[in-house]
C-alpha atoms as one frame of an Amber mdcrd trajectory, in Angstrom:
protein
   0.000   0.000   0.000   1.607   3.310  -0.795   2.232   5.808   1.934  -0.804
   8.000   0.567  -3.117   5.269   0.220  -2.307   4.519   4.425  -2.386   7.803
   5.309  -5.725   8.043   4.528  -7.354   4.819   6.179  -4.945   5.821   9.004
  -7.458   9.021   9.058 -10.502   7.031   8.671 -10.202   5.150  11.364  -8.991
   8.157  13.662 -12.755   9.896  12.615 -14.180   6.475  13.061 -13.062   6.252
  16.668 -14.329   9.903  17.251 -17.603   9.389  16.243 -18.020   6.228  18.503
 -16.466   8.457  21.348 -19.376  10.861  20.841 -21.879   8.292  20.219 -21.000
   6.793  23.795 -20.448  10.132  25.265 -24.133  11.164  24.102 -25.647   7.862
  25.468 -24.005   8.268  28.653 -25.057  12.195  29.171 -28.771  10.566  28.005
 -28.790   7.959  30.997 -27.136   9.463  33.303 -27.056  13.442  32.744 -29.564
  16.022  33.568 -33.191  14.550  33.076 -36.648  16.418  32.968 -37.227  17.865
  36.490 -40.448  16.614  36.331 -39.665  13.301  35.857 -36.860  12.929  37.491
 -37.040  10.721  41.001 -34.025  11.645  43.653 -31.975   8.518  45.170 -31.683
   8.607  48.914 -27.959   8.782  49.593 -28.164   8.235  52.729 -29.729  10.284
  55.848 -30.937  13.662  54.594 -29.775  16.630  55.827 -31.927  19.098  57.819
 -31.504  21.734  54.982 -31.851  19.572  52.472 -35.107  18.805  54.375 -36.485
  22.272  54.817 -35.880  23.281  51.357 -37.732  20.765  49.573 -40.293  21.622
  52.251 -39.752  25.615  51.827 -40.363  25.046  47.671 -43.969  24.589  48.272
 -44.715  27.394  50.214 -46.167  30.757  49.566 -44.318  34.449  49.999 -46.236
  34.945  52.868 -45.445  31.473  54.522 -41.734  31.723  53.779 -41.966  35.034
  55.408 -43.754  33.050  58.661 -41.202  30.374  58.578 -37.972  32.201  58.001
 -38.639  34.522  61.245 -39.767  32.010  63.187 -36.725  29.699  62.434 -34.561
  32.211  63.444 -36.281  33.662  66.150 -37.669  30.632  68.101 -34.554  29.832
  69.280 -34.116  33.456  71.065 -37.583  33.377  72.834 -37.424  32.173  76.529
 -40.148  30.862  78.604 -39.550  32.382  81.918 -41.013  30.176  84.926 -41.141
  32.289  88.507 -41.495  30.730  91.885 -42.838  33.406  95.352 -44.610  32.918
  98.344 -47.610  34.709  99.311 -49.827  34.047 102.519 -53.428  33.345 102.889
 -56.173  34.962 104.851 -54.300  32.959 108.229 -50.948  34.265 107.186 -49.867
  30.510 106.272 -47.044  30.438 103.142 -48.620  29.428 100.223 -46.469  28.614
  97.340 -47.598  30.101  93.945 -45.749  29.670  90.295 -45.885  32.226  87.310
 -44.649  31.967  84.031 -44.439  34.262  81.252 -42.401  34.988  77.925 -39.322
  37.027  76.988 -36.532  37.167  74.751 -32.494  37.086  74.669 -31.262  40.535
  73.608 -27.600  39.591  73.156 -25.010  36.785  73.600 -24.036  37.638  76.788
 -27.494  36.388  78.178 -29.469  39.407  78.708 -32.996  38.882  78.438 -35.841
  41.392  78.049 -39.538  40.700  79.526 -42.148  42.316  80.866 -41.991  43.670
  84.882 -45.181  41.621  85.688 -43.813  38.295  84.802 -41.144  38.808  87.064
 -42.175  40.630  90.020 -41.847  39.488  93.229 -40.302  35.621  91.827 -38.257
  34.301  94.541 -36.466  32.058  91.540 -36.963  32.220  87.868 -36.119  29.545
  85.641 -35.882  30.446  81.810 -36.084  27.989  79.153 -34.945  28.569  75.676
 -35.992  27.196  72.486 -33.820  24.594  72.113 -34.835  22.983  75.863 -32.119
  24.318  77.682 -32.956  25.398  81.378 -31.128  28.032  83.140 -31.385  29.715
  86.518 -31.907  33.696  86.169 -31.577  36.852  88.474 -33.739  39.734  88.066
 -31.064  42.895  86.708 -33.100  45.871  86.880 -37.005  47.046  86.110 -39.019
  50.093  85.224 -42.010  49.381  86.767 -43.748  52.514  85.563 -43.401  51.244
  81.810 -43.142  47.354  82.783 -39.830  46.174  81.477 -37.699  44.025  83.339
 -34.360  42.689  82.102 -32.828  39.800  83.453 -29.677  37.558  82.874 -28.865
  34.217  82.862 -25.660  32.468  82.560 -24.662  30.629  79.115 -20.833  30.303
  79.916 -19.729  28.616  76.718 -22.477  28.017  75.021 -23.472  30.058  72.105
 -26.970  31.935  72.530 -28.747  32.873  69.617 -30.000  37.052  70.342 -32.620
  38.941  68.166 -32.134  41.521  66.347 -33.174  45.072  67.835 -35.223  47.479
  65.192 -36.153  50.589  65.327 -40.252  51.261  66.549 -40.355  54.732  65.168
 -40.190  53.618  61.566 -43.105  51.213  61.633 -46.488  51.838  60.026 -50.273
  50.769  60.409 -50.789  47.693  58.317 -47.178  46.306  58.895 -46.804  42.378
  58.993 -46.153  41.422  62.186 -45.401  37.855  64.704 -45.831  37.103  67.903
 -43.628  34.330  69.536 -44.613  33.315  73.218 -45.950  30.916  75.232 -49.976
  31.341  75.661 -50.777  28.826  78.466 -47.191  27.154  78.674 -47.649  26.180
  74.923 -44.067  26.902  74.388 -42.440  28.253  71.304 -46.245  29.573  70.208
 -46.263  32.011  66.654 -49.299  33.651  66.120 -48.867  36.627  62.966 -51.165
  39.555  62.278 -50.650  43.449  61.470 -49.863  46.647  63.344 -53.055  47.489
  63.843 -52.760  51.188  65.281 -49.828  53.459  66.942 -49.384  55.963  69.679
 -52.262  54.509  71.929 -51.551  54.775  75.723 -52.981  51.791  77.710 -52.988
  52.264  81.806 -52.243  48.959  82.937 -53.058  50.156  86.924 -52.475  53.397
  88.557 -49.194  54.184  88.370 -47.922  51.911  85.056 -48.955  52.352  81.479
 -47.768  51.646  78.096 -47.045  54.923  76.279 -47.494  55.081  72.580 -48.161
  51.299  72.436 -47.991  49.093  69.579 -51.597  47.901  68.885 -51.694  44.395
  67.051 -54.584  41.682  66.184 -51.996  39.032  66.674 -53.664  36.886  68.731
 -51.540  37.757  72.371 -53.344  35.795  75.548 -51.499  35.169  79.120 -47.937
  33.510  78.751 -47.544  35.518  75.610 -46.729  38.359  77.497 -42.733  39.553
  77.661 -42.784  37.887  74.085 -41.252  39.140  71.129 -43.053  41.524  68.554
 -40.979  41.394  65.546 -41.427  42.689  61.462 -41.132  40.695  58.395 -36.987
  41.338  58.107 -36.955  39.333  62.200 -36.171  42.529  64.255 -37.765  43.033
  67.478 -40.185  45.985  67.249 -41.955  45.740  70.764 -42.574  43.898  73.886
 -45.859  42.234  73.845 -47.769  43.510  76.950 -51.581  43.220  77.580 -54.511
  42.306  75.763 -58.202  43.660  75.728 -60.579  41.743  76.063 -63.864  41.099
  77.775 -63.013  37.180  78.532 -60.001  37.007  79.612 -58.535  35.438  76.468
 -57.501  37.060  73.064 -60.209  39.753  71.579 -57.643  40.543  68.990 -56.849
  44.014  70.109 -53.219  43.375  71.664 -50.710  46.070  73.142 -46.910  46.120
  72.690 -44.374  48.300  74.408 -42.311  50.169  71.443 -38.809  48.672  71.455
 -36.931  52.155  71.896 -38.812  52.779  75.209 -37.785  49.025  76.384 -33.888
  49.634  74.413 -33.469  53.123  76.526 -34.360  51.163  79.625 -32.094  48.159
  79.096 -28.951  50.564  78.131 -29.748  52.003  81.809 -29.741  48.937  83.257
 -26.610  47.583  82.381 -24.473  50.987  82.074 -25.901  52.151  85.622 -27.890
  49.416  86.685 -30.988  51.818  87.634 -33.184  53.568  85.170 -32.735  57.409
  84.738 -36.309  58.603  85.333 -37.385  62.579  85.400 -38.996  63.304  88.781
 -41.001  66.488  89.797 -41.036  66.596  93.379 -44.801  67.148  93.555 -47.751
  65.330  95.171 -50.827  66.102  93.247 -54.600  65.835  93.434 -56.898  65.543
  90.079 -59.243  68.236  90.571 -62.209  67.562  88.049 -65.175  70.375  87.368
 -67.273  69.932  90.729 -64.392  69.714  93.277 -63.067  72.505  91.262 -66.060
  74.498  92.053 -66.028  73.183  95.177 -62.333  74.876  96.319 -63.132  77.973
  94.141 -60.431  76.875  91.481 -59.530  79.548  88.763 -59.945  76.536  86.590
 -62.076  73.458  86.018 -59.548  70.990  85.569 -56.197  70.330  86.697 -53.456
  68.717  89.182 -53.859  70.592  92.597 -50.767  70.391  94.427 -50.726  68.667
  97.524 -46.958  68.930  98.713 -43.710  69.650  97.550 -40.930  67.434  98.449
 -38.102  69.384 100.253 -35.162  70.592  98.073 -36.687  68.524  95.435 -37.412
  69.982  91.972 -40.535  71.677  92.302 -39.776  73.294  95.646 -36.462  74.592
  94.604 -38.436  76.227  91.574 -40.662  78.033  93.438 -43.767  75.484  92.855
 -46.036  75.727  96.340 -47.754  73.070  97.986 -50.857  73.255 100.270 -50.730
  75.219 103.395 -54.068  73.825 104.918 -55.819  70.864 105.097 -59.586  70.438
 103.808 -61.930  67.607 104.436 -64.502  65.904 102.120 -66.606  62.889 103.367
 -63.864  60.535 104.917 -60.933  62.245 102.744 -58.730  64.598 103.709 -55.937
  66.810 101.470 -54.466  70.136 101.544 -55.544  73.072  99.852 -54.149  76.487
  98.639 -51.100  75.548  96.837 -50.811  75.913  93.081 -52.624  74.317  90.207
 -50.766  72.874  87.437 -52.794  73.154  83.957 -49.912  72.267  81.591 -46.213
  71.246  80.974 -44.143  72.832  78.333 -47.537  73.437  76.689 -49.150  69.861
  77.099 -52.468  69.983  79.012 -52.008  67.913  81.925 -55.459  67.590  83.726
 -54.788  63.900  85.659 -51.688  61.886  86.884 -51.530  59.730  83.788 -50.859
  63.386  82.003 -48.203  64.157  84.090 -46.502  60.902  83.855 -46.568  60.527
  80.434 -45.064  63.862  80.080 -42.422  62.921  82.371 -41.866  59.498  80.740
 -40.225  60.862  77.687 -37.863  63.319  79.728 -34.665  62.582  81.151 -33.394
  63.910  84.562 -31.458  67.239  84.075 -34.141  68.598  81.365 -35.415  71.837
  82.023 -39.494  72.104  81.267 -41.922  75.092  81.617 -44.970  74.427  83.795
 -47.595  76.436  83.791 -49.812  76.770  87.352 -52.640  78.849  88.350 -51.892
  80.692  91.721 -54.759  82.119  92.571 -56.466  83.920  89.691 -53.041  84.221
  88.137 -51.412  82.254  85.574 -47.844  82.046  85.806 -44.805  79.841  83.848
 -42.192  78.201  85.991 -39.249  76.790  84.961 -38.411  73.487  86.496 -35.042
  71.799  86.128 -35.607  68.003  86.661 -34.391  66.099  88.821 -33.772  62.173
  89.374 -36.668  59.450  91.167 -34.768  57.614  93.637 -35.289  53.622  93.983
């Protein structure tokens, strides 16, 4: 065979042995490549792996559902259920042991957990448990009473905690998403979702505590939920769930939330100071409505009579007067002929709750203008605040 003639089945065979290469390539990509999705059935390789679990799980669901799920994955975890242990006494004075439990929520690694005052008031020992079943003994750091925030601590020495996220309640809106996660009747690790359902309401909770400019939501929010987390689409914490209203004693959906930058102020005190910096007057007062106004010849109809002045406090040093005789009506007794107060750097102040809500967003050292009738006379003082001692 001439050299030519070779050379050229030498070449036919080299193309031959190409095209069975692809031909065996392209049946093994058709066997054993990429198939249709939808007909393709996965081989277990084994144990699957939680992710692998949740996201064939998370394909299915809807934008809203993912939303649920994500937050709750991450924030479960965070959410504590805080058990309490006291002692009261019965009508003979005989101990009688009584347990508590409520909800709250760690705000950082270290172990610091935020929760409503209630939940923890008065425990003799409180027992937190976390999301993941882990139980640890807690001590009570600090409360404002007045807006019902505790913060206590626990202990997690080398174990990592997971915290949530802080946000920012000035920037949220009526109609927001938001969840709940508590535990309503020692259901632990409960999530219940609705929307911000109105802003700036203020909810007494007794005499002398109150939520200002609460967070009202229709998540559903019964007893154990309270101390709980309320937190936004993107998992922050936007408030402290609170109280409810209802008529039964379980969830109306009309719930209240105490705005995380009232709760985020008190926890900073807590832990730089350990006390909370609250404004204080220095003034006992008495609501004076229209007929007892009438009654003591008041200048005006409504006010906050004052009643005493606390020596070298505030008030006194400013010049505000007190009573200088005492009155009786039926079986009470106050004083009468100090000044009125009608207002506080303009606000109308006409009860306690006025006052205090005034004073709740001032800081000790601020300087305020309150206006009193002495009198017949109107006159502005200028009050430098002081500090309310524990």
């Amino acid at each position: 065979m001439s050299p030519k003639k070779k050379l050229e089945s030498n070449s036919s065979r080299i193309i031959v042995v190409v095209l069975l290469l692809i031909a065996a390539a392209y049946w093994a990509g058709a066997h054993w490549g990429p198939r249709d999705p939808q007909k393709v059935q996965a081989i277990p390789l084994g144990p699957k792996s939680e992710n692998a679990s949740f996201s064939q799980r998370d394909a299915a669901l809807t934008d809203e559902e993912s939303i649920n799920v994500r937050v709750y994955r991450q924030a479960s975890p965070a959410v504590a259920n805080i058990l309490t242990k006291a002692t009261e006494y019965d009508f003979f004075m005989d101990p009688v042991p009584v347990e508590g439990a409520g909800s709250g929520f760690v705000m950082d690694t270290k172990g610091y957990i935020l929760t409503n005052n209630h939940v923890v008031e008065g425990a003799q020992t409180i027992e937190v448990v976390l999301g993941d079943q882990s139980r640890y003994s807690a001590k009570v750091v600090g409360a404002d009473a007045r807006n019902d925030v505790a913060l206590i601590k626990i202990e997690p020495k080398n174990k990592p905690l997971v915290a949530l996220p802080l946000g920012d309640s000035s920037t949220i809106q009526v109609g927001q998403k938001v969840l709940a996660i508590g535990n309503p009747f020692g259901f632990q690790s409960t999530l219940t979702t609705g929307v911000i359902s109105a802003l700036g309401r203020t909810v007494q909770t007794s005499q002398t505590t109150f939520i200002d400019e609460a967070i009202q939501t229709d998540a559903a929010i019964n007893r154990g939920n309270s101390g709980g987390p309320l937190i936004n689409s993107h998992g922050e914490v936007i408030g402290i769930n609170s109280a409810i209203y209802t008529p039964s004693g379980t969830t109306a959906g009309i719930g209240f939330a105490i705005p995380i930058n009232t709760a985020k102020r008190i926890a900073h005190d807590l832990i730089t100071d350990g006390r909370v910096h609250q404004a204080f007057l220095g003034a006992d007062t008495l609501a004076v409505g229209g007929g007892l106004a009438e009654a003591l010849d008041l200048p005006v109809q409504e006010g906050l009579l004052v009643q005493l002045v606390t020596r070298n406090g505030p008030a006194a040093t400013a010049g505000i007067r007190g009573g200088d005789r005492i009155a009786q009506a039926g079986m009470r007794r106050f004083y009468i002929g100090g000044d009125v107060i009608t207002a506080v750097d303009g606000q109308k102040v006409s009860s306690q709750l006025d006052l205090g809500l005034i004073l709740n967003k001032k800081r000790p050292g601020d300087q305020v203008t309150v206006t009193v009738y002495r009198g017949g006379k109107k006159v502005d003082i200028a009050v430098k605040l002081g500090e309310r001692e524990r």
